[in-house]
C-alpha positions in Angstrom: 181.6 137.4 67.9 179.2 136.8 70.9 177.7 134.3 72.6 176.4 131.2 71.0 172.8 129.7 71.9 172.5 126.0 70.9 169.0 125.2 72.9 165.6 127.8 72.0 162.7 127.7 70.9 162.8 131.1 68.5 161.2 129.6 65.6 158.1 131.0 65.1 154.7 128.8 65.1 156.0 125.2 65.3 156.2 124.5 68.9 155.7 126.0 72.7 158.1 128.5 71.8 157.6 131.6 70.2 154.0 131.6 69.0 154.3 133.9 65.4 156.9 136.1 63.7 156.6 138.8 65.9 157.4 137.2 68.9 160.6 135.9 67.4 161.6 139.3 66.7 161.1 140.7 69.8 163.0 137.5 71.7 166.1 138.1 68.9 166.2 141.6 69.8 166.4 140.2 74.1 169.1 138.0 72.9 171.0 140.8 70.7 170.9 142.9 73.6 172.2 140.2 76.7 175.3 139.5 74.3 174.2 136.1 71.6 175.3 137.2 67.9 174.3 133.5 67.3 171.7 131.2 67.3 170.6 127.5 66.7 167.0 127.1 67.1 166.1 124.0 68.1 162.2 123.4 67.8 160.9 119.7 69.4 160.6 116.8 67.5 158.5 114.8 69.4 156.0 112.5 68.2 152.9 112.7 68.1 152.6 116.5 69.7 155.4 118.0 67.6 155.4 116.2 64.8 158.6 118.3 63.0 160.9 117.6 60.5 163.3 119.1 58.5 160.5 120.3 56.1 158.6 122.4 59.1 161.3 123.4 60.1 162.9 125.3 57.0 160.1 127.5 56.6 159.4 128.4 59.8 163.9 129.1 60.0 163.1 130.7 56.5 160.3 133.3 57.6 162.3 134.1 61.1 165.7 134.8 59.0 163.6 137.2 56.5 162.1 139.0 59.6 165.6 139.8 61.6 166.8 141.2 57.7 164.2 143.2 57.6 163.9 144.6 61.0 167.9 144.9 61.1 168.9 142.7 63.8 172.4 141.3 63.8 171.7 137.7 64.7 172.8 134.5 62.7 170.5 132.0 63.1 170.1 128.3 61.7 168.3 125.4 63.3 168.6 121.9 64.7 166.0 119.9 66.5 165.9 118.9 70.1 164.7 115.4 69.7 162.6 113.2 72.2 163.5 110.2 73.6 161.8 107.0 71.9 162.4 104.4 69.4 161.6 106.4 66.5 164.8 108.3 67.1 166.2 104.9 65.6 163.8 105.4 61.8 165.0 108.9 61.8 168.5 108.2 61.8 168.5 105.9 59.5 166.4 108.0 57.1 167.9 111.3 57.5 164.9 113.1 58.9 166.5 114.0 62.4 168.9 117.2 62.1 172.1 117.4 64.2 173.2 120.3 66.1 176.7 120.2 65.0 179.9 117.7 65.1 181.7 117.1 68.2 185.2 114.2 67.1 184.2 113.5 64.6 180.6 112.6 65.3 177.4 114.2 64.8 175.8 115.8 67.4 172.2 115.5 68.4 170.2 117.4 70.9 168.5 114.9 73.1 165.2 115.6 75.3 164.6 112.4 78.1 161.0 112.6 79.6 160.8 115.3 82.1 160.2 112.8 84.9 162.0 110.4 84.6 165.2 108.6 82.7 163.4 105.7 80.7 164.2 102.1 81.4 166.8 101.0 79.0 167.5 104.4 77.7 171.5 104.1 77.8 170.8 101.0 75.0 169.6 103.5 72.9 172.3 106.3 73.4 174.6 103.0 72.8 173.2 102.8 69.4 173.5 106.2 68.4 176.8 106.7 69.6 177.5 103.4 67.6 176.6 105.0 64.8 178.8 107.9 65.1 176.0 110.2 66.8 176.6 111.5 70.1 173.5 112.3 72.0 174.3 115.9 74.0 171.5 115.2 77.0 169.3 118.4 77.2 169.2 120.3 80.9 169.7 117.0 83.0 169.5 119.7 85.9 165.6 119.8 85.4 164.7 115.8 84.8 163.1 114.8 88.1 165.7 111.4 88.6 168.2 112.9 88.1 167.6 115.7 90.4 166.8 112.5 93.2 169.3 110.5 92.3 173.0 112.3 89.8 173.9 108.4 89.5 171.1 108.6 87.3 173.5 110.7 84.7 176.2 107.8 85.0 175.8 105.3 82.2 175.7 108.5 79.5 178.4 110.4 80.9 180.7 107.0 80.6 179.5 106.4 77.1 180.7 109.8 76.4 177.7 111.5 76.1 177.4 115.6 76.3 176.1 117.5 78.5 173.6 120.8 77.8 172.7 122.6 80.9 169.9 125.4 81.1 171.1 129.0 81.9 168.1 129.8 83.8 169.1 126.8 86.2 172.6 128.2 86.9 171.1 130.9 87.6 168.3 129.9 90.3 165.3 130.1 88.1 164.2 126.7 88.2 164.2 125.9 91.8 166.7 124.9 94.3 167.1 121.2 93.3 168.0 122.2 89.6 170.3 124.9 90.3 172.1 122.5 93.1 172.8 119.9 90.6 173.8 122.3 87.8 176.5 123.9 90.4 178.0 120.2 91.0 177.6 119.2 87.1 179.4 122.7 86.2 182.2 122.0 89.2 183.0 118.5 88.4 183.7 119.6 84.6 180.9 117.4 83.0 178.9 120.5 81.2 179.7 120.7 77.6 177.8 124.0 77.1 175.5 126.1 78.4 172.1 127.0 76.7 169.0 129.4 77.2 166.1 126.4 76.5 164.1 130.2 75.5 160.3 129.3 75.3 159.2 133.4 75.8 160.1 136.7 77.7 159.0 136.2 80.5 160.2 133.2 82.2 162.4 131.4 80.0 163.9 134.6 77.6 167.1 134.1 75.6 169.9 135.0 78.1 173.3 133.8 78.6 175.0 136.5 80.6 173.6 136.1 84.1 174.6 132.3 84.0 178.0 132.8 82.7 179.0 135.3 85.4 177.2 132.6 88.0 179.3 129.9 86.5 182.6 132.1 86.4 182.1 132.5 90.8 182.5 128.3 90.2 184.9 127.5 88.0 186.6 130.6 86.9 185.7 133.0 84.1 187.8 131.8 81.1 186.0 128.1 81.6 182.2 130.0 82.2 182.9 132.1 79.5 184.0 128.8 76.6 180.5 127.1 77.5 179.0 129.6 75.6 181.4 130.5 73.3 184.4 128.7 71.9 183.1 124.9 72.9 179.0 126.0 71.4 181.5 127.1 67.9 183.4 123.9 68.0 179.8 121.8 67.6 177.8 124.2 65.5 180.5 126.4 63.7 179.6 124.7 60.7 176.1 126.1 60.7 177.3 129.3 59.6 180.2 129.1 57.9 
């Protein structure tokens, strides 16, 4: 088995990823050939500009699944969400309309996306209420949110709720910017990354690679710890997805 890739936007047509079928295909084929054998796509639910749920989504998971079968691509892929902050997180928890990445203890796991710019007021209330509810919120790239890049205490009140923590490969990497790959570097040394993920929007700057991250991460904290946030720890929370 490879890597696994919790966080991308593969799906073809639904979001700002991948625009059709055909540009899913050639970003499987990127990830095939840095080292992923599997795949959780994870297209935005958020209201009111990506208005998803589990019924755009199957298709769309559908159509990309028929392509790598008939193109011969060894990739497993199933899908998730990543979900935008806001109250209607609350409706679609309650109604079953929000998909979870995976199980982490005994909860399930979702793939959470704050406002790029900030950490809303109030927003560890809500986290509180998931995590009441036996959903644990995995934060998506923290690294690239604009407070927390001014201010890590920022990160605090989730990480002592027990919150998760999904950092971008690209950021451990350099590819977002100084500030980004500074506080990914401290995240990944003081043990507080759960996994690592590609975020893959297209090709050309955000593709579907792993590798260069993991051997970035290895310089930090070793290689067998580098090399479980994209394999053994990813399995543990989304195993289930291809079982």
């Amino acid at each position: 088995m490879g890597m696994i890739d919790l966080h991308n936007h593969l799906l073809p047509g639904i979001d700002d990823g991948a625009e059709d079928v055909d540009t899913s295909v050639e970003l499987a084929r990127m990830a095939v050939a840095d080292g992923i054998s599997h795949l959780v796509c994870t297209p935005h639910i958020h209201p009111g500009r990506f208005d998803n749920t589990p019924d755009t989504i199957a298709p769309a998971l559908a159509a990309f699944r028929q392509a790598l079968d008939d193109k011969g691509i060894a990739l497993s892929v199933s899908s998730a969400a990543e979900v935008r902050f806001g109250l209607e997180l609350m409706e679609g928890i309650a109604l079953g309309t929000v998909p979870f990445l995976g199980e982490w203890q005994g909860d399930r796991v979702l793939l959470l996306e704050f406002p790029h710019g900030e950490v809303p007021f109030g927003a560890e209330k809500l986290t509180r209420w998931m995590i009441d509810r036996k959903v644990r919120p995995m934060i998506a790239h923290p690294e690239r949110n604009k407070a927390i890049m001014k201010s890590r205490v920022k990160l605090k009140p989730f990480l002592d709720q027990g919150c998760l923590l999904q950092v971008t490969a690209g950021s451990v990497a350099g590819r977002f910017g100084e500030q980004a790959r500074s506080v990914a570097h401290e995240l990944l040394q003081e043990g507080k990354v759960t996994i690592l993920a590609s975020d893959a929007h297209n090709s050309s700057h955000r593709p579907p690679q792993l590798r260069e991250a993991v051997q970035v991460a290895a310089q930090l904290i070793g290689d067998r710890e580098a090399a479980a946030l994209v394999t053994s720890r990813p399995w543990a929370i989304a195993g289930g997805h291809f079982g």
